[in-house]
C-alpha positions in Angstrom: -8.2 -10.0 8.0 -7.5 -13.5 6.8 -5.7 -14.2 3.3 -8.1 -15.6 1.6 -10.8 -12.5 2.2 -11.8 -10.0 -0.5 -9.9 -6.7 -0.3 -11.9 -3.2 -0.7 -9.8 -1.2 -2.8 -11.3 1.7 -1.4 -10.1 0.8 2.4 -7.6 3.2 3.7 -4.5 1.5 4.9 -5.1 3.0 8.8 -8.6 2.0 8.3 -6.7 -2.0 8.2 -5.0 -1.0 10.8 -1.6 0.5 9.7 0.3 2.4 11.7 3.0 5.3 10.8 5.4 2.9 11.3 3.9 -0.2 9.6 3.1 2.0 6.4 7.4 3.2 6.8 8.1 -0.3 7.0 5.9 -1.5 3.5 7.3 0.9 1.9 10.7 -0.2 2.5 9.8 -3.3 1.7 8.4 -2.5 -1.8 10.9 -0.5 -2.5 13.3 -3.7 -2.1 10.8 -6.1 -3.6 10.0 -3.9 -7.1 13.9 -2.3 -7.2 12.2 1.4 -7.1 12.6 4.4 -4.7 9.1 5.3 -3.1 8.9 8.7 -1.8 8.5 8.7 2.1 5.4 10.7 2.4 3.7 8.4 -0.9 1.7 6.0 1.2 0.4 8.8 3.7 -0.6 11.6 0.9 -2.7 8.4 -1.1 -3.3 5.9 2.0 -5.6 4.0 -0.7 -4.8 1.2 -2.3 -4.9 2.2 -6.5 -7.3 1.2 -8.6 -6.8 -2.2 -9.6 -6.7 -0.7 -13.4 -3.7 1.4 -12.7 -1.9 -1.8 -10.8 -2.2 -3.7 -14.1 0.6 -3.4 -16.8 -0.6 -2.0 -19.9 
C-alpha cells in the first residue's frame, strides 16, 4: 500500500498485513507519539481502525 492510497476504515490491521509483533511495536510507538498508556491487548481486541468521527476532536 502506497501513501498516497485511500485507506478503508473498515480493514483490519492483519488484513494490511500486521503481525503480533508489528501491532506491539505501533502501539509503542503511539503511546510515545500522543504521551498516553495504550493497554497491550487494545489493538488486538479492536484490530479496526475507529471511525474517523471518533478520531476527530470534538
Amino acid at each position: 500500500m502506497g501513501t498516497d492510497e485511500e485507506l478503508d476504515l473498515d480493514t483490519s490491521f492483519f488484513d494490511l498485513g500486521l503481525t503480533a509483533l508489528r501491532l506491539s511495536e505501533l502501539r509503542k510507538r503511539l503511546e510515545r507519539l500522543l504521551g498516553v498508556a495504550i493497554d497491550e491487548t487494545a489493538l488486538f481486541n479492536q484490530p479496526r481502525s475507529p471511525p474517523s468521527s471518533a478520531a476527530s476532536p470534538g
